[in-house]
C-alpha positions as CSV (number, residue, x, y, z in Angstrom):
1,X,48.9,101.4,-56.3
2,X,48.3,98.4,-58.4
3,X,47.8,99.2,-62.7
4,X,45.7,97.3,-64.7
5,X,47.1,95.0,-67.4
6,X,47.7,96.0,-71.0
7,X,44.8,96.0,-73.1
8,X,46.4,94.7,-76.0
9,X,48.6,92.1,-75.0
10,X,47.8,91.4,-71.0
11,X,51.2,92.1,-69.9
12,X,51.5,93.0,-66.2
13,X,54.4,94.8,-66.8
14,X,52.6,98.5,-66.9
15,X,53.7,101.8,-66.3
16,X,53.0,105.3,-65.9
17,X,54.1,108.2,-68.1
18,X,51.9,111.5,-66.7
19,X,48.5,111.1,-67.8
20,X,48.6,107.8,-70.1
21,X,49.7,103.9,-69.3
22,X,52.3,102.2,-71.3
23,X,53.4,98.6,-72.0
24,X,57.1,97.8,-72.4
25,X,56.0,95.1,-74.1
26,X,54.0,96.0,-77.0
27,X,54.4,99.4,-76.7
28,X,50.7,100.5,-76.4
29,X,50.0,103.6,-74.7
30,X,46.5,104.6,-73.4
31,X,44.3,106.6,-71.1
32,X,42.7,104.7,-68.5
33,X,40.1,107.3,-67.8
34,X,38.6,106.9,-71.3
35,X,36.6,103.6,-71.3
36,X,36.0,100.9,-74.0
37,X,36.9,102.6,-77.4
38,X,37.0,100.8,-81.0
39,X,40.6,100.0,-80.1
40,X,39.3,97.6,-78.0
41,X,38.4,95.2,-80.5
42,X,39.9,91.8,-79.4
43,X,40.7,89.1,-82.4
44,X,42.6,86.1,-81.6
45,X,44.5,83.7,-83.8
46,X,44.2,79.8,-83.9
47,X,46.6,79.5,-81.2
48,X,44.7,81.9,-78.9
49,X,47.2,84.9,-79.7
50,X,45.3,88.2,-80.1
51,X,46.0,89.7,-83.7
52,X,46.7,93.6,-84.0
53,X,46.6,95.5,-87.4
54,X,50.0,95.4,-89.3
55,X,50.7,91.5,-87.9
56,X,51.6,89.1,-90.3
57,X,50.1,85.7,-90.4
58,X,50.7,81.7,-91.7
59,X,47.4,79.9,-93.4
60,X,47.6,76.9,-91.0
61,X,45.0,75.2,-93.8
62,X,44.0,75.1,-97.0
63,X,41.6,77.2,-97.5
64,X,39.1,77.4,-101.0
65,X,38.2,80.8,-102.0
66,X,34.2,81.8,-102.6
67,X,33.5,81.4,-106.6
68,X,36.8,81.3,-107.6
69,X,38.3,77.4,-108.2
70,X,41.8,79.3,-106.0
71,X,43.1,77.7,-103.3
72,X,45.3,79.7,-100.3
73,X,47.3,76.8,-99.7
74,X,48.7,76.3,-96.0
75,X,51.8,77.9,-95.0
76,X,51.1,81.2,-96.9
77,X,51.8,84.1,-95.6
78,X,49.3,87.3,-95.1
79,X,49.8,90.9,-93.7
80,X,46.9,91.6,-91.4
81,X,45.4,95.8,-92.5
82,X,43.1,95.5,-90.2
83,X,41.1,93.6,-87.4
84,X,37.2,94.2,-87.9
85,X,34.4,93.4,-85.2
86,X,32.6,90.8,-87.6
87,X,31.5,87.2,-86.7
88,X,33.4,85.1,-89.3
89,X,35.7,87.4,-91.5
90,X,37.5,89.1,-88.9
91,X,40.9,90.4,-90.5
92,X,41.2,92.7,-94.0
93,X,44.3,90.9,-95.2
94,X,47.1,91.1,-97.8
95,X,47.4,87.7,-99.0
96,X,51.0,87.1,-100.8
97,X,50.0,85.5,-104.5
98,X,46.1,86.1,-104.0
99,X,45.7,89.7,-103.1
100,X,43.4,91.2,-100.8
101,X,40.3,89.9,-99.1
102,X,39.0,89.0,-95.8
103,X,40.0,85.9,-93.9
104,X,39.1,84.0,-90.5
105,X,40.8,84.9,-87.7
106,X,40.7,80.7,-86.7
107,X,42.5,79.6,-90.0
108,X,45.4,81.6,-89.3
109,X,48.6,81.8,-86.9
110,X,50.4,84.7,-86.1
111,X,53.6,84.6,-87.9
112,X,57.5,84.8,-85.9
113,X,58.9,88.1,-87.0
């Protein structure tokens, strides 16, 4: 019996636990009799790494902010609260020294831990 991959990450590495699927590797847990569900929202960084809520991410530019003459320089860090389903501001950030506001999923990295 072959499992599908994660949902979250793509790892192949899936198990079974009763009823629900779980990934050793990010340690997501679903049902795979319940279809496509908001968690299914899929937002990826500049490098092609998909972004989950709680993630924190690198500016990887400088980036002006909308009628304000602040800057987010590159290299600052942000904790991701949430990943929306939007076309341009995908991610409700934290921003360390700006606060919070919503920022472009392609202007980021994910961060190493």
């Amino acid at each position: 019996m072959s499992l599908p991959p994660c949902p979250k990450c793509n790892s192949e590495y899936v198990y079974q636990d009763q009823s629900q699927l779980v990934c050793p590797e990010c340690a997501y847990e679903w049902d795979p009799s319940v279809t496509a569900t908001e968690d299914d929202i899929q937002v990826k960084d500049a490098n092609g790494t998909l972004l989950a809520d709680g993630d924190k991410v690198t500016v990887i530019k400088d980036l002006k902010i909308k009628g304000s003459s602040q800057v987010i320089k590159i290299g600052t860090k942000a904790l991701v609260r949430r990943v929306l389903d939007k076309k341009d501001h995908e991610l409700d950030c934290k921003v360390d020294g700006v606060g919070e506001m919503m920022v472009t999923a392609k202007f980021v990295k994910k961060a190493n831990t």
